[in-house]
C-alpha positions as CSV (number, residue, x, y, z in Angstrom):
1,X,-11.3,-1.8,-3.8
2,X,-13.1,0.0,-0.8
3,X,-16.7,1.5,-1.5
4,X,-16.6,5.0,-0.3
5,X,-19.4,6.7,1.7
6,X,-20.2,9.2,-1.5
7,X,-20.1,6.5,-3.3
8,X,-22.8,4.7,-1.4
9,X,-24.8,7.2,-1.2
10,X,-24.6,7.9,-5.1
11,X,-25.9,4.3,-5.4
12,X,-28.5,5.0,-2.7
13,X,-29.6,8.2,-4.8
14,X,-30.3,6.5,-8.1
15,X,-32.4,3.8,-6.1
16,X,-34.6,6.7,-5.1
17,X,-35.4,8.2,-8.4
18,X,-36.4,4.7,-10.1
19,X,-39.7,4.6,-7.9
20,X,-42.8,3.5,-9.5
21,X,-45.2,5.8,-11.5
22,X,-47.2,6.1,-8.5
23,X,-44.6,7.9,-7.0
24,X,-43.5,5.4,-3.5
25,X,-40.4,3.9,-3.2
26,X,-41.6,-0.1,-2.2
27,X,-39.0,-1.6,0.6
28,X,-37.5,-4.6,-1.1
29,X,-38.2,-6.7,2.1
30,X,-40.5,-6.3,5.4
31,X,-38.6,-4.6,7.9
32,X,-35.9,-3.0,5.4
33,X,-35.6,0.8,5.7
34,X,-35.8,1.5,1.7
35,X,-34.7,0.7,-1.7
36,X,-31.6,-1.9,-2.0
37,X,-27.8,-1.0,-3.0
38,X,-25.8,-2.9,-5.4
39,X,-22.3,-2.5,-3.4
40,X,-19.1,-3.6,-6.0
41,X,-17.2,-6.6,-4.0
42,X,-13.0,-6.4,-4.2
43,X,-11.1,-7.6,-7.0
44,X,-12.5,-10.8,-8.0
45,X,-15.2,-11.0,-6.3
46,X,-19.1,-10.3,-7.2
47,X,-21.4,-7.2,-5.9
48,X,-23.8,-7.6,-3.3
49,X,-27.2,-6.4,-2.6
50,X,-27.4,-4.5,0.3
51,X,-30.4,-2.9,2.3
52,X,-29.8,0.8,2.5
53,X,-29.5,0.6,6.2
54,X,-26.3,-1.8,6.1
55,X,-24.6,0.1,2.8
56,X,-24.6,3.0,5.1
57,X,-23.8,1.0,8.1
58,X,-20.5,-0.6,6.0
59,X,-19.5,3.1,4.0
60,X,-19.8,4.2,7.6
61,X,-17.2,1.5,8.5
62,X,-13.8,2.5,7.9
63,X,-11.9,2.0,10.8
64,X,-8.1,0.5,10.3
65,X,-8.4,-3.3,9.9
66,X,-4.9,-5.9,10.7
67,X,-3.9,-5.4,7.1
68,X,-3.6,-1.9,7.6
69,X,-1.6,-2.3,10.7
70,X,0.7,-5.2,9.2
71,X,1.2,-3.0,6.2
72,X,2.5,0.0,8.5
73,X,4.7,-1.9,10.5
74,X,6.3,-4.4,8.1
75,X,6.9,-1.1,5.3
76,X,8.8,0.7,7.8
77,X,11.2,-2.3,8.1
78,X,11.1,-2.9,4.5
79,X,12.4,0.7,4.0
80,X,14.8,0.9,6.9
81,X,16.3,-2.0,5.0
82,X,16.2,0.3,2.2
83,X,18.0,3.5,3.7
84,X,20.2,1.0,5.0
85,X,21.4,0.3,1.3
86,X,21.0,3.6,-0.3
87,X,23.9,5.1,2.4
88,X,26.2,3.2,1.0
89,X,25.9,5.3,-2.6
90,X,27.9,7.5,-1.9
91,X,31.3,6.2,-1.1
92,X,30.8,3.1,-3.3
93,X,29.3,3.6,-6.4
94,X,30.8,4.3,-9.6
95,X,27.9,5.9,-11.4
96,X,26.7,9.2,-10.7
97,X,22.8,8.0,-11.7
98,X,23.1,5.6,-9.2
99,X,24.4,8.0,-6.3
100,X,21.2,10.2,-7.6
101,X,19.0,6.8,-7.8
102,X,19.7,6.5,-3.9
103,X,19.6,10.2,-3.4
104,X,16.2,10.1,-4.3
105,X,15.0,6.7,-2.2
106,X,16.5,8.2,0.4
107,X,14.7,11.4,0.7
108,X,11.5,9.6,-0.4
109,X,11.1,7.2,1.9
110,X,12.7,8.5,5.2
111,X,9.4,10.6,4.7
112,X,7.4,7.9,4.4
113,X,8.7,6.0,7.5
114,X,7.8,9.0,10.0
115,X,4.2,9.3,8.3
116,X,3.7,5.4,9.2
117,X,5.2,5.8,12.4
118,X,3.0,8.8,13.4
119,X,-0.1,6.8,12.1
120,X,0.6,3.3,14.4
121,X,1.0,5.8,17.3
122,X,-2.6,7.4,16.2
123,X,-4.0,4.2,16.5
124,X,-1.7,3.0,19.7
125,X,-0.1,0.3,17.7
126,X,3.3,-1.0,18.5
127,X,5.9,-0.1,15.3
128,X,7.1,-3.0,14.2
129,X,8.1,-6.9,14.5
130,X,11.5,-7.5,14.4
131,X,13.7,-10.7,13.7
132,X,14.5,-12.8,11.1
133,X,11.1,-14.4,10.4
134,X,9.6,-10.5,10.1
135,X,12.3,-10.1,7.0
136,X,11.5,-13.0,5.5
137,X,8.0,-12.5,5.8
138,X,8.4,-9.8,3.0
139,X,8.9,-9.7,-0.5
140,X,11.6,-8.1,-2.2
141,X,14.3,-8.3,1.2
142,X,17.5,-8.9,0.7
143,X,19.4,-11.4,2.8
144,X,22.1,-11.1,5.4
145,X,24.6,-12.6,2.8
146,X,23.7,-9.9,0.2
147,X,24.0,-7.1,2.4
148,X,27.4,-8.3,3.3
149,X,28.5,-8.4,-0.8
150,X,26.9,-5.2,-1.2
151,X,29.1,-3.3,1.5
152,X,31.9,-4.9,0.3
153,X,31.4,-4.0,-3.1
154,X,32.8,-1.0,-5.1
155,X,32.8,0.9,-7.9
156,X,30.4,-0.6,-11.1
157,X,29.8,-4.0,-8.7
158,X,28.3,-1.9,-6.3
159,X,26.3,-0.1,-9.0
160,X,25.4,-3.6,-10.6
161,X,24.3,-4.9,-7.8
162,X,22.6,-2.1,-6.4
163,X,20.4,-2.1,-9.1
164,X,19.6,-5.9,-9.4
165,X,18.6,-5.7,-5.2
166,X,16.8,-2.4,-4.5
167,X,14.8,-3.3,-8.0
168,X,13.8,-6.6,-6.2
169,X,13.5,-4.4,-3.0
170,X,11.1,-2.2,-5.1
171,X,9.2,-5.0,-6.5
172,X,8.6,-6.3,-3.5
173,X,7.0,-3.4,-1.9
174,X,4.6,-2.7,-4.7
175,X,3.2,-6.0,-3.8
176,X,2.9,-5.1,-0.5
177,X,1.0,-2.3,-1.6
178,X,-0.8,-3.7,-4.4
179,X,-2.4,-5.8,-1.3
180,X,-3.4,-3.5,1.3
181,X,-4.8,-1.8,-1.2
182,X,-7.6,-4.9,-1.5
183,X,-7.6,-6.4,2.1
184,X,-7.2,-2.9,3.8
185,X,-9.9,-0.6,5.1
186,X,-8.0,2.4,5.9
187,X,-7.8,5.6,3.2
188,X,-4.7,7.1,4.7
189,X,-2.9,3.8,4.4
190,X,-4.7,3.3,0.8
191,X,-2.9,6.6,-0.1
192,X,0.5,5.5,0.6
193,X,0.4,2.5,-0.9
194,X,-0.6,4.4,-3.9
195,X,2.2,6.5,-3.3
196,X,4.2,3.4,-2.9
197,X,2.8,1.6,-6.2
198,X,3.3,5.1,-8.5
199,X,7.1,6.0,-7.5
200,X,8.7,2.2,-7.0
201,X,6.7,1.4,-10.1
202,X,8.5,4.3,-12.3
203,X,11.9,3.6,-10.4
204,X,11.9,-0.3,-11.3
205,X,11.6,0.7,-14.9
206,X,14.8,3.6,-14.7
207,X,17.0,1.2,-13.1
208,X,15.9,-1.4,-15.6
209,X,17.4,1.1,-17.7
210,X,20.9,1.6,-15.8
211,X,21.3,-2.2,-15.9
């Protein structure tokens, strides 16, 4: 989890009001510019005392790391390959809920692939990696050969396996997200994988439902 500037500062605060009775904040080290700050680690990892020149320095800090370009590029593939399945709804399934099901991902995350693409151009980063070993790279893809059965499908075998792949697809991308969301340092990209995390999360468990 990142450590937020307020945050910081919060920390930083408290520091300040627990000086001595005599009233002076005491630097915790020569040549430290005041009281320390406890800053929480990431999942799994401890806290660390920092000086309250370098918690300012790192809250300060919140440029887009790798992560958060990998994430961008590799989620707009990921979804592409899910539009890709969702427009074949509506001339092949049986079930109206699923026709609505891809409805939905569709005008979801078409969304969601501009707003990534507009954010790699921000930072003057190519879009994405293409290829076989990018697809494979990712969780949740399905292969070539499952594409093929799905668009040959029809009627409640397209519906069943519909559901069994886009809930893999789905399943996939929340671990995408789930891990930005701890190796990235940018809050725009934070947000959509929450995004990601609460509407996949809630359409894996209604499709476990159609199944």
């Amino acid at each position: 989890m990142k450590v937020a500037v307020p945050a910081l500062l919060a920390v930083f605060a408290l520091g300040l009001t627990g000086c001595d009775s005599g009233g002076g904040a005491k630097a915790d080290s020569p040549g430290s510019s005041g009281p320390s700050v406890i800053a929480p680690g990431k999942p799994g990892e401890a806290a660390e005392t920092l000086s309250a020149r370098d918690a300012q320095e790192r809250g300060a800090d919140d440029r887009p790391n790798s992560a958060d370009v990998s994430y961008a590029q590799m989620m707009i593939l990921h979804h592409e390959q899910a539009l890709s399945m969702t427009e074949l709804a509506p001339k092949r399934a049986e079930s109206e809920q699923v026709k609505r099901l891809a409805e939905r991902i569709t005008a979801a995350q078409g969304p969601e692939i501009d707003t990534m693409r507009g954010w790699l151009k921000k930072y003057k980063k190519q879009e994405a990696p293409s290829g076989h070993a990018a697809h494979e790279a990712m969780p949740g893809m399905a292969t070539e050969a499952q594409l093929k059965s799905l668009r040959e499908a029809r009627g409640a075998a397209f519906d069943e396996l519909f559901l069994k792949l886009m809930i893999t697809h789905h399943q996939g991308a929340v671990t995408m997200a789930t891990e930005v969301k701890s190796d990235g340092n940018d809050v725009v990209v934070e947000e959509m994988a929450d995004d990601v995390i609460a509407q996949q999360t809630a359409e894996i468990s209604r499709m476990r439902e159609m199944s």
